[in-house]
SEMIKOL-209135 format. One line per 4 residues: number of its first residue (from 1); their letters; for each residue x, y, z of C-alpha. Coordinates in pm, whole numbers, plus 50000, padded with zeros to 5 digits. Layout:
<recs>
NUM) a) X/Y/Z  ...
</recs>
This chain:
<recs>
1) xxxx) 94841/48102/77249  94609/47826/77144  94618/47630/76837  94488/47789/76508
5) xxxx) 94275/47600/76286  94247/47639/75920  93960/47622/75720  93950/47720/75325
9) xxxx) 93631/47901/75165  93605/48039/74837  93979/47923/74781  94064/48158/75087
13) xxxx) 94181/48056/75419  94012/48099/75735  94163/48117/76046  93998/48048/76369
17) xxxx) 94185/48043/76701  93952/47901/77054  93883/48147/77239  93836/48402/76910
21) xxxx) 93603/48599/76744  93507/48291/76503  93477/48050/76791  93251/48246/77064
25) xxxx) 93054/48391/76756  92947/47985/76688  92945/47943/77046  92710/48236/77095
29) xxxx) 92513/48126/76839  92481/47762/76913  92383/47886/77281  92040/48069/77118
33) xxxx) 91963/47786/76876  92105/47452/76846  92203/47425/76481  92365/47116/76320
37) xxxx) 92547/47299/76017  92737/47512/76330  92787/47188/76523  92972/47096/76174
41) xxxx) 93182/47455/76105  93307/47355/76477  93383/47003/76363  93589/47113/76088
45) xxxx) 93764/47373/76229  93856/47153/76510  93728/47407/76762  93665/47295/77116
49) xxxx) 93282/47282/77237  93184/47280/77570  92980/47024/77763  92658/47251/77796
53) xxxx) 92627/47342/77452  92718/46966/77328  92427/46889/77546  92205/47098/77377
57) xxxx) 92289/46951/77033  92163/46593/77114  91782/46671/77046  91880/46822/76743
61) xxxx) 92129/46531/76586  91786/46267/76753  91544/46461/76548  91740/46458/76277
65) xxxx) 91705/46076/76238  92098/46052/76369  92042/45887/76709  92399/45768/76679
69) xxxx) 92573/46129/76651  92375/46190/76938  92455/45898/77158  92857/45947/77079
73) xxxx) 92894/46349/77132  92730/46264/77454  92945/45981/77544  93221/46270/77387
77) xxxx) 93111/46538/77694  93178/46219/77981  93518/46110/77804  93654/46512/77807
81) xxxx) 93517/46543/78149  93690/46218/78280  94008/46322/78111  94014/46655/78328
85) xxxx) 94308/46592/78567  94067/46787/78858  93729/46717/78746  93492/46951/78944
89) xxxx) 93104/46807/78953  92947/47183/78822  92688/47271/78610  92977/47345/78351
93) xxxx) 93092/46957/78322  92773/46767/78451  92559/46735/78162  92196/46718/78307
97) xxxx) 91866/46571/78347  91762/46672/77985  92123/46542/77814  92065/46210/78011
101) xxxx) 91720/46161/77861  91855/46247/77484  92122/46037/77522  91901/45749/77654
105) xxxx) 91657/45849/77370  91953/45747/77153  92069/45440/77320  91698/45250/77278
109) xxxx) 91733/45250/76875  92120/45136/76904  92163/44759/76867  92255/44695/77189
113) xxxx) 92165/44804/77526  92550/44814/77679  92570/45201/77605  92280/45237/77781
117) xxxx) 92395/45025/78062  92717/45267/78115  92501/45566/78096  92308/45455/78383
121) xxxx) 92582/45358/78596  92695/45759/78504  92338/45876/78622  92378/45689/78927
125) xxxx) 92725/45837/79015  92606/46190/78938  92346/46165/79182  92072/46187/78959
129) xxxx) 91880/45862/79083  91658/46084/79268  91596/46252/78932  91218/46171/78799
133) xxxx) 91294/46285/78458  91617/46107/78419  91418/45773/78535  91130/45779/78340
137) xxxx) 91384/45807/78038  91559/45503/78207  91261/45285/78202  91151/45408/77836
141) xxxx) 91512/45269/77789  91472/44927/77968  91078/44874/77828  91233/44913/77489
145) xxxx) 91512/44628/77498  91206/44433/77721  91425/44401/77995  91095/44456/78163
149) xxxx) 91255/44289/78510  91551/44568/78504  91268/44810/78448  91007/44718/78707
153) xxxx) 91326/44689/78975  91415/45041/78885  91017/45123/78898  91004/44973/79226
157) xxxx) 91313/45193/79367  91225/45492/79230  91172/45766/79532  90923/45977/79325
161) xxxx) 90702/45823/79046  90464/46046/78815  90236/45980/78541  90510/45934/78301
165) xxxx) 90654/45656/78528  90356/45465/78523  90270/45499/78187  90598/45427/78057
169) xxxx) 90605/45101/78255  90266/45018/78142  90288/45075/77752  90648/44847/77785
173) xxxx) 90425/44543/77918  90148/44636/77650  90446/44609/77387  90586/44293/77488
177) xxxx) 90252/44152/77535  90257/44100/77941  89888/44223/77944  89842/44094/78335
181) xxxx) 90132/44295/78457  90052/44555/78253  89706/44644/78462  89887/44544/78746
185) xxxx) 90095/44848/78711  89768/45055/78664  89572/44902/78994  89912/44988/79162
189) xxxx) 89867/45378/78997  89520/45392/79150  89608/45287/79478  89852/45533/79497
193) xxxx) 89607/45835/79450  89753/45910/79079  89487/45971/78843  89516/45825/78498
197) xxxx) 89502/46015/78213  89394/45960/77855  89751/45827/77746  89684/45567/78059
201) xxxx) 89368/45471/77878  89443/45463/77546  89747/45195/77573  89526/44974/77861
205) xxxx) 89261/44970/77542  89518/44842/77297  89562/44549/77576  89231/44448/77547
209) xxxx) 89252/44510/77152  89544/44222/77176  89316/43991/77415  89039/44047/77180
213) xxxx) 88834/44080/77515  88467/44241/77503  88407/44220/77840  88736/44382/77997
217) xxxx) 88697/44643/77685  88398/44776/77877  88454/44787/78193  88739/44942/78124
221) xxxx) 88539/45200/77932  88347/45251/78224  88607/45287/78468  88754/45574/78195
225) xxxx) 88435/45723/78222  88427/45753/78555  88795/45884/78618  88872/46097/78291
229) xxxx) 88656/46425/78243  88415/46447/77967  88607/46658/77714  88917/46374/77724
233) xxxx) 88688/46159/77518  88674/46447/77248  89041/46380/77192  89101/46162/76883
237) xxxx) 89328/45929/77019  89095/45835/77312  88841/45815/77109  88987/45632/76808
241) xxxx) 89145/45374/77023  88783/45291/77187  88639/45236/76894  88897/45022/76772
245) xxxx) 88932/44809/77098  88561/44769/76997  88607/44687/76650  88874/44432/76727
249) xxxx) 88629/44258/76981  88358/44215/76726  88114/44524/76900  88071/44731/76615
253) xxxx) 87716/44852/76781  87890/44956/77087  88195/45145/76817  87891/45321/76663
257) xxxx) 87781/45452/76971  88123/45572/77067  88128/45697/76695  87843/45863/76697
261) xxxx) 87874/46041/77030  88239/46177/76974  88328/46535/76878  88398/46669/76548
265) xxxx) 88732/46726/76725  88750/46351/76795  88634/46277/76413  88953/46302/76237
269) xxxx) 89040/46042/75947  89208/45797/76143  88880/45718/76286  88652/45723/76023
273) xxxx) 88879/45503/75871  88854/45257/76177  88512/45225/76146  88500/45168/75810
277) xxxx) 88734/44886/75818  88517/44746/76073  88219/44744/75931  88436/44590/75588
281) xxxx) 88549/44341/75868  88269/44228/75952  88150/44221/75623  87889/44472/75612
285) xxxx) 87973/44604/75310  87684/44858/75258  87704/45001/75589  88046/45058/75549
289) xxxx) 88059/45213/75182  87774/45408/75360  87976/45538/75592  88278/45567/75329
293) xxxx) 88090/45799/75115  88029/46032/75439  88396/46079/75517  88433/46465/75512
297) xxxx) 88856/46384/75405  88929/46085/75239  89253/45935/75233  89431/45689/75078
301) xxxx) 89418/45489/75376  89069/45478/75403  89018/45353/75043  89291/45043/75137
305) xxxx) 89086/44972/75458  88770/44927/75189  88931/44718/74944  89077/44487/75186
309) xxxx) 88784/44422/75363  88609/44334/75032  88972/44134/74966  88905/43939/75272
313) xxxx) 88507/43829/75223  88665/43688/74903  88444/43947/74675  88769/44038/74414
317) xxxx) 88572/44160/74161  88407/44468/74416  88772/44518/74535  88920/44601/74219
321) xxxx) 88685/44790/74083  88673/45006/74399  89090/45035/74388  89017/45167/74036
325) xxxx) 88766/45396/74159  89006/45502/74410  89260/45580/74113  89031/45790/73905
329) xxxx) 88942/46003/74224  89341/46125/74176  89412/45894/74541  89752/45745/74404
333) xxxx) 89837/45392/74576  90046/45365/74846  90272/45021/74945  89993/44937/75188
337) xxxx) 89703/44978/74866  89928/44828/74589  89957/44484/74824  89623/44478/74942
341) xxxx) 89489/44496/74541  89716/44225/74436  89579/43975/74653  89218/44086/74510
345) xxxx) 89421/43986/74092  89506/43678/74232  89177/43581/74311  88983/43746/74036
349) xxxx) 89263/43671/73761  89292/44051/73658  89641/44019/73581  89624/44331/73334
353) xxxx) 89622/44487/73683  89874/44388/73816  90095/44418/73528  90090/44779/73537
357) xxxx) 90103/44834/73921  90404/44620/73849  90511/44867/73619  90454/45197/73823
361) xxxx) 90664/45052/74120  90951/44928/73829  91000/45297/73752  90998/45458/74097
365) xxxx) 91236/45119/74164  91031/45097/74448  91007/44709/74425  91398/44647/74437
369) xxxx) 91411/44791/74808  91076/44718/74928  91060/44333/74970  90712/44309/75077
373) xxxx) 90617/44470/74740  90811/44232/74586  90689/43888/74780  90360/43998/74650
377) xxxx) 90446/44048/74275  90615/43713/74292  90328/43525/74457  90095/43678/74205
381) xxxx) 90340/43638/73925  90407/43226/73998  90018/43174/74079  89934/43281/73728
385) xxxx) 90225/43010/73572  90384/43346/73471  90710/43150/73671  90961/43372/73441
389) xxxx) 90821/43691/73525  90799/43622/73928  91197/43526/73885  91263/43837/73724
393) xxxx) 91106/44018/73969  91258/43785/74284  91628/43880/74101  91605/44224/74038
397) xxxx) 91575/44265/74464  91864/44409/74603  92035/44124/74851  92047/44314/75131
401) xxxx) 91647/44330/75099  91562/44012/75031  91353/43846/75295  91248/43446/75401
405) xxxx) 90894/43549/75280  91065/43641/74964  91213/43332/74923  90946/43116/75038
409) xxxx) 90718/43272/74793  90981/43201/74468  91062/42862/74631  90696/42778/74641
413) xxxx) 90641/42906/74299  90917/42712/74121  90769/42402/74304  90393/42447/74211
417) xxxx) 90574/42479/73823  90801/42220/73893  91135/42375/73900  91294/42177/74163
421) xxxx) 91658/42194/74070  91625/42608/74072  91417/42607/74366  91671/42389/74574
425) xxxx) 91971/42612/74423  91766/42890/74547  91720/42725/74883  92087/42658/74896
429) xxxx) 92131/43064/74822  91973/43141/75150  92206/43085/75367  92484/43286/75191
433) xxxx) 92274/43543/75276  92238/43474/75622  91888/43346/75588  91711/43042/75830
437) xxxx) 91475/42831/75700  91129/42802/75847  90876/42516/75827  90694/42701/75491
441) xxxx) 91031/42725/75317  91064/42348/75392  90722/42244/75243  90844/42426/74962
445) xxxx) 91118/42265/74857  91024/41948/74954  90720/42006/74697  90947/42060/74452
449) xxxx) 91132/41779/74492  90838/41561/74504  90722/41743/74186  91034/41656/73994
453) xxxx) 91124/41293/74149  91406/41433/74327  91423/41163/74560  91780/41176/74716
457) xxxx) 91769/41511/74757  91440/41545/74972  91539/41323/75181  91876/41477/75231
461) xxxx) 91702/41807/75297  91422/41650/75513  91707/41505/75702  91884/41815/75765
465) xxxx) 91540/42014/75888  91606/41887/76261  91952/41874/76254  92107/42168/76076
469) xxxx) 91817/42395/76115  91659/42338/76443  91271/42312/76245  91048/41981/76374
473) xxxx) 90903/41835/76063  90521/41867/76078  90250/41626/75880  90331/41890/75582
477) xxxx) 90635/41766/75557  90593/41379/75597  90308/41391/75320  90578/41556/75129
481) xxxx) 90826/41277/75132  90552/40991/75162  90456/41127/74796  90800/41162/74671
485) xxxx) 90854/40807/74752  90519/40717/74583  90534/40899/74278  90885/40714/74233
489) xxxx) 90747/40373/74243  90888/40313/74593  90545/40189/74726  90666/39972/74989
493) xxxx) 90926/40222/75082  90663/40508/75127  90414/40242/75287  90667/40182/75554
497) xxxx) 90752/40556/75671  90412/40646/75629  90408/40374/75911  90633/40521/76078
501) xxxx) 90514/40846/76090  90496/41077/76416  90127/41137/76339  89847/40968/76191
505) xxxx) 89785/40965/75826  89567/41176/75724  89308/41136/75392  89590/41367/75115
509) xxxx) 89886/41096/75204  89636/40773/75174  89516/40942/74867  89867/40999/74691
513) xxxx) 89959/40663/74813  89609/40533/74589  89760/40718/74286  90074/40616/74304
517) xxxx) 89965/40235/74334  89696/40304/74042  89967/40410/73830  90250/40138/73896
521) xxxx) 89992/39887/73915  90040/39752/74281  89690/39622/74385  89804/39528/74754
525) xxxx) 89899/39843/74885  89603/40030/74695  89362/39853/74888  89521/39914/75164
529) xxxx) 89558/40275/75143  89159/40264/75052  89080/40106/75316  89242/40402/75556
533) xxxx) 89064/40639/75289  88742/40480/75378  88764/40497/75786  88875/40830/75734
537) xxxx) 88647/40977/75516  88345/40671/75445  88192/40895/75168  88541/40846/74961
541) xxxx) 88504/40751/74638  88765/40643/74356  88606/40900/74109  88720/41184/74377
545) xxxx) 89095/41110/74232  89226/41285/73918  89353/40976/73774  89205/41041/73424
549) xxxx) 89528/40978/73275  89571/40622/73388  89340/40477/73155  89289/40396/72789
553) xxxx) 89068/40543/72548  88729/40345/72587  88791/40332/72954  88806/40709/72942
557) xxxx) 88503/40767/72796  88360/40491/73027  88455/40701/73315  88366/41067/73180
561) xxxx) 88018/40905/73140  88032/40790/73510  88217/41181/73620  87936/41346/73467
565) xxxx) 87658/41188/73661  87866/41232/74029  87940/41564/73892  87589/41662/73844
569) xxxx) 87514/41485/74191  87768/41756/74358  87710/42023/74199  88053/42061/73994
573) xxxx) 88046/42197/73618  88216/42023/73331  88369/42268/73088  88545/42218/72746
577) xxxx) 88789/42420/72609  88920/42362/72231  89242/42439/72261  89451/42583/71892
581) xxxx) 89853/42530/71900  89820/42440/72255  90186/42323/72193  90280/42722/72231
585) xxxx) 90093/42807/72506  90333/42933/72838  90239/42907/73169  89889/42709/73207
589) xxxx) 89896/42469/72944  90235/42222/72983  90381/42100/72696  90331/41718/72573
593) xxxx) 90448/41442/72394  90188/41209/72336  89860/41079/72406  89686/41167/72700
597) xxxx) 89856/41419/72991  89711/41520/73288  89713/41924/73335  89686/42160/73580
601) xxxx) 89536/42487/73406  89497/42685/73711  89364/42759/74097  88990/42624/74085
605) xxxx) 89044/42336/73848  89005/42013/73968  89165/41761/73675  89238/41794/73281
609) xxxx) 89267/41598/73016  89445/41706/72719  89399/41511/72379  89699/41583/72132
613) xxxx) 89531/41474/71814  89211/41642/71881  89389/41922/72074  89121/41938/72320
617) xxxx) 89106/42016/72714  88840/41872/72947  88841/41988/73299  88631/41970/73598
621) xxxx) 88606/42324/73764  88544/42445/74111  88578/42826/73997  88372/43034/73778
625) xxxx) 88405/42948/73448  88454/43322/73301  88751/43375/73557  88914/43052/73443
629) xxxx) 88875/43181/73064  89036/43514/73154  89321/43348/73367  89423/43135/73028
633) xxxx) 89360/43420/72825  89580/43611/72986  89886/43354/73045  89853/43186/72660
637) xxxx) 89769/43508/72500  89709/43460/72091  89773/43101/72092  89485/42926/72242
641) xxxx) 89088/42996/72098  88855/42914/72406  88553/42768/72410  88371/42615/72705
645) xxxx) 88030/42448/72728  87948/42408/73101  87714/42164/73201  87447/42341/73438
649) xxxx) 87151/42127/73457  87080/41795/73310  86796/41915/73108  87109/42113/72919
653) xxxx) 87397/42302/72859  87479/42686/72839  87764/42762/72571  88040/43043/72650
</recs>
């Protein structure tokens, strides 16, 4: 008699014996419709279940988002079977064509390929190489590990290729970017007398999409033309990937045209939204809110494609009013919407903004597991001196999310504040998270230590870049440590590896090195470096260098005389700002001791000069004034009364 299994319910026991009622009942059942809660009664009750219906339970446990239940109750059926002491090749113990293709299906989202490697040595000794289906599943396999040789061998071999074969192989090279082999495959399918279909089409478009090529775009189009039948072009995905190959390639006449002569089948959202964000790409705003305002269904996806083309053209005012738009339509922002918009606060300073986006995500926690959202928040946060915020935001990430764009964008942010300890003890952290360093995090911290004379350890970093981390250092880096020696006093030191230096000096390291020798007084070098400035750039200029806090009082006021008139000349606008309790103020304004201190307010300000006793700022902007005003505003809050007077002509000024 077989073994009885026990299973309680309702604080009674049930008894099920294979081969019972309870067992073929399941059995039965799982033979009509797959089901994963009977898969799990059978499970618990330790019940036996037979290769055929095991194979019919791998779609379910793939669709399920389980590929690897699926891949090891297959792997189950071949370990029973091999364990038979007289295994008999039947339908009963041979899973088939449709098993092998789940179980692949499985194997391309494991980690490894090796399961998949075993499972094709199976195929192969269950005489199933002859199988279509079965190979077409092996090459979706092989294109998705881009083990494209493996795959094209097994192409190659193949006794019987269909559609499927060739446009498996060709969307694999398409993936891994092997565009040439890629239509090699598809001059090979037209030789052979197979006619492509729209699938063929639609990933050969996405090639040219990726080689940003006009001209193959079209004739490609017209071969399509010529081979598919009229109505394939009504489909939306035939359609919408034309008219994006188009948009991609900068033909947004031919896209219309395509546009206009689709189907209203063809017309879904997907591409109305493409042309939209072409148009917004190429920065024909009014076309495309034209066409934006004639979408039958708008999405949220449509409004992000809007906003970030007006993101891109720089126009951050347009872009946030039109996400706020979007919000009072009832369109609620997506991850994709929120990031887009806070590239449009940075730029326009509408902090308020992003504060409560920031908020919304807090609550959902959205922004502890979603480290894109996060990156953002923190490179918003730390361009906005808000450098106690962004950390807040950069800790309460969960580790296991944390990304190098995450820390790159905190590392940069503690450097442009000048928090070079923390943003070396954050570098440090990377690595016990398993983290490598690229050539951004690098400039990073090296900015940092060059911000806060950190001398010994740059170089002991900038050292290790090569070494330790495999990353060349680039002229980013060398200005970095040419300045770090400068800004220390080691002048001849810094003159001497900028010497040295794999590439030529360019104009920002002759110019630090001119600070530098301005401020610790060494006349040799400074001409020097001038001279380089001046066969690099002969229109240089000494007043081009914020060096306003070098000099004394009369020789300030010699020199703002002098500013003003080269200001004019070029264009720039002088602004002053009278500054109350300025000692208070967080984030723009830095805290001084005495005297005169040079500043850095923001993004679009040139220099500052801050006068304790007559608490006054004077700065030379290359932003709007108004945005500037809102962006201290905003980080100082109720300490600091603004006021600015921005020279705009010389017959005058205009008060603010």
């Amino acid at each position: 008699m077989g073994r009885r299994s026990k299973l309680r319910r309702g604080g009674r026991a049930i008894t099920a014996i294979p081969g019972g009622f309870l067992h073929l009942s399941l059995l039965a059942f799982l033979r009509r419709r797959p089901s994963l809660q009977a898969h799990a009664q059978l499970l618990l009750l330790g019940l036996p279940l037979p290769a055929p219906t095991a194979s019919r339970l791998l779609r379910p446990h793939l669709r399920s988002g389980n590929p690897f239940a699926s891949l090891r109750l297959f792997l189950r059926v071949l370990r029973d079977r091999d364990r038979r002491p007289c295994p008999v090749d039947s339908g009963e113990d041979v899973p088939d064509s449709n098993s092998f293709s789940a179980a692949l299906a499985a194997c391309s989202r494991h980690a490894s390929p090796s399961p998949g490697f075993s499972i094709h040595a199976f195929l192969l000794k269950s005489g199933f190489a002859s199988d279509v289906f079965a190979s077409n599943s092996l090459l979706h396999f092989y294109g998705s590990f881009g083990l494209h040789s493996l795959a094209r061998n097994l192409f190659d071999e193949m006794p019987v290729r269909d559609i499927v074969s060739f446009n498996t192989l060709i969307s694999s090279y398409v993936q891994s970017c092997c565009i040439d082999d890629a239509f090699e495959v598809f001059r090979i399918m037209v030789e052979s007398g197979l006619r492509p279909d729209g699938w063929t089409f639609t990933t050969l478009f996405g090639a040219c999409a990726e080689l940003q090529d006009l001209r193959a775009a079209k004739a490609l189009h017209g071969v399509a033309r010529r081979m598919l039948e009229p109505q394939v072009f009504d489909s939306g995905e035939v359609a919408t990937s034309l008219v994006g190959v188009y948009v991609k390639c900068s033909g947004m006449e031919l896209a219309r045209q395509v546009f206009d002569l689709a189907g209203d089948n063809a017309r879904n959202a997907r591409l109305w939204t493409t042309m939209v964000s072409g148009y917004a790409t190429a920065q024909k705003f009014d076309i495309a809110q034209r066409l934006f305002r004639e979408m039958p269904e708008k999405d949220t996806v449509a409004w992000t494609a809007l906003v970030g083309g007006f993101v891109r053209a720089g126009r951050y005012k347009e872009a946030v009013m039109l996400f706020e738009e979007m919000e009072e339509a009832g369109f609620e922002a997506d991850e994709a919407a929120i990031v887009t918009v806070l590239s449009a606060c940075v730029g326009y300073g509408n902090i308020d903004l992003a504060k409560r986006l920031h908020c919304r995500v807090g609550r959902d926690g959205l922004i502890n597991r979603n480290a894109k959202l996060a990156t953002t928040f923190v490179d918003m946060y730390a361009k906005h001196g808000c450098i106690q915020t962004a950390q807040e935001v950069f800790s309460g990430v969960d580790d296991d999310f944390k990304t190098l764009e995450l820390f790159n964008a905190m590392i940069n942010g503690l450097a442009r504040c000048k928090f070079g300890e923390k943003a070396i003890a954050l570098f440090d952290e990377m690595g016990s998270l398993g983290l490598c360093p690229d050539k951004i995090t690098f400039v990073g911290v090296l900015s940092a230590c060059r911000h806060s004379g950190l001398v010994s350890q740059g170089f002991h970093i900038f050292h290790s870049m090569e070494e330790k981390y495999g990353v060349k250092p680039e002229i980013e880096h060398y200005t970095c440590m040419a300045d770090l020696l400068a800004r220390d006093g080691q002048l001849d030191d810094a003159y001497i590896f900028i010497q040295n230096m794999p590439f030529k000096a360019n104009s920002v390291v002759w110019s630090s090195l001119v600070r530098a020798c301005m401020l610790h007084g060494n006349i040799k070098i400074r001409k020097i470096a001038e001279e380089q400035l001046l066969q690099l750039d002969p229109n240089y200029k000494l007043e081009n260098l914020p060096l306003s806090n070098l000099f004394s009082e009369e020789k300030r006021k010699e020199r703002t005389a002098r500013d003003t008139e080269w200001h004019k000349a070029n264009g720039l606008k002088t602004s002053l700002f009278s500054v109350d309790m300025h000692r208070k103020c967080n984030g723009c304004i830095k805290k001084i001791n005495d005297g005169m201190k040079r500043i850095s307010l923001s993004e679009g300000v040139e220099w500052a000069d801050l006068m304790v006793d007559k608490a006054e700022v004077e700065v030379v902007l290359t932003t709007d004034p108004e945005k500037l005003c809102c962006q201290l505003s905003e980080v100082t809050k109720k300490h600091v009364k603004i006021r600015t007077e921005s020279t705009v002509s010389e017959g005058g000024t205009a008060a603010s």
